[in-house]
C-alpha positions as CSV (number, residue, x, y, z in Angstrom):
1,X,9.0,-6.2,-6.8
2,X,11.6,-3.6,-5.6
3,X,15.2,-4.1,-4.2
4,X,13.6,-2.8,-0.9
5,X,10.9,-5.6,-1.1
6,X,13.2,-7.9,-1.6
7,X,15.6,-7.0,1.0
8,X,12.4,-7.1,3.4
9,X,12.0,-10.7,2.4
10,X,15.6,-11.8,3.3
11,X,15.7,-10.1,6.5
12,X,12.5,-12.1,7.2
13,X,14.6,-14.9,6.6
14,X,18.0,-14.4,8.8
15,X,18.3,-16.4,11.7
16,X,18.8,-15.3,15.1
17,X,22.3,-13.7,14.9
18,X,20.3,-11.6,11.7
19,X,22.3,-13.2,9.3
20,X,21.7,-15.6,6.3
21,X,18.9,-14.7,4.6
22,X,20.5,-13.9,1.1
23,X,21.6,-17.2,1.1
24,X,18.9,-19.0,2.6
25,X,16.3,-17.4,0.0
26,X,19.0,-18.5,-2.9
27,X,19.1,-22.0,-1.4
28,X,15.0,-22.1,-1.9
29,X,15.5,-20.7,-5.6
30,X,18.0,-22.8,-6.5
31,X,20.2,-19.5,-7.3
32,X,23.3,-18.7,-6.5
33,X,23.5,-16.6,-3.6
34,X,25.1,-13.7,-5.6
35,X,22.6,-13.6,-8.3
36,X,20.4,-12.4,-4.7
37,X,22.8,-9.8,-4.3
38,X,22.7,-8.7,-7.5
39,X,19.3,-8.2,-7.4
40,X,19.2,-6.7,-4.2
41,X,21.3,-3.9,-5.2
42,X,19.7,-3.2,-9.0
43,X,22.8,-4.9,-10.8
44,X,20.2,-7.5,-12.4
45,X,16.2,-6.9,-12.9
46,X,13.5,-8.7,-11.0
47,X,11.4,-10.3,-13.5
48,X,7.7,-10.9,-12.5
49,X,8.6,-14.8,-13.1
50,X,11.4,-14.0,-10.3
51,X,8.8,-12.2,-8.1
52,X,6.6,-15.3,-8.5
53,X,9.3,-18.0,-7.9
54,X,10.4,-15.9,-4.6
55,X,6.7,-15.3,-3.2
56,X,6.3,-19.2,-3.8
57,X,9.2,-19.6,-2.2
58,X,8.4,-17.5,1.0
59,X,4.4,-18.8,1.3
60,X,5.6,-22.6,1.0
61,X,8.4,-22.1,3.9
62,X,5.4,-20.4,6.0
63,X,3.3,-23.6,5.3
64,X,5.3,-25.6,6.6
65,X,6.6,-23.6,9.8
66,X,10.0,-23.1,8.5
67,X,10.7,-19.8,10.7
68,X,9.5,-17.2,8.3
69,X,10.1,-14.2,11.0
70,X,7.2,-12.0,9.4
C-alpha cells in the first residue's frame, strides 16, 4: 500500500464537510491519529500487517453500513 492508497481510503472516510477521515481511520486502528499522518506523507512505512489491519478495518465498517463513501 501506497501513501496515495492510503490517502484514498481516508478521504473515503470524511464526513460531509470532507473532514475527519485521518482520525476516524486511527480511531478504527486503535492508532494515534498522527501515526496516520505519518504514514500518509512517507515519514513511517506501511507494513503489509498495517495494510491488513486497515483493509480489515475499511471491509468491517462497509459490513456494517458505517458510511464508507466508496
Amino acid at each position: 500500500m501506497t501513501p496515495a492508497d492510503l490517502l484514498a481510503i481516508c478521504d473515503s472516510l470524511n464526513d460531509e464537510r470532507g473532514t475527519g477521515g485521518q482520525s476516524r481511520l486511527a480511531r478504527l486502528l486503535g492508532w494515534h491519529h498522527t501515526t496516520v499522518w505519518r504514514k500518509l506523507n512517507g515519514q513511517s512505512q506501511i507494513s503489509q500487517s498495517d495494510e491488513l489491519a486497515i483493509r480489515q478495518a475499511v471491509a468491517s465498517l462497509k459490513a456494517s453500513g458505517s458510511g464508507v463513501s466508496r
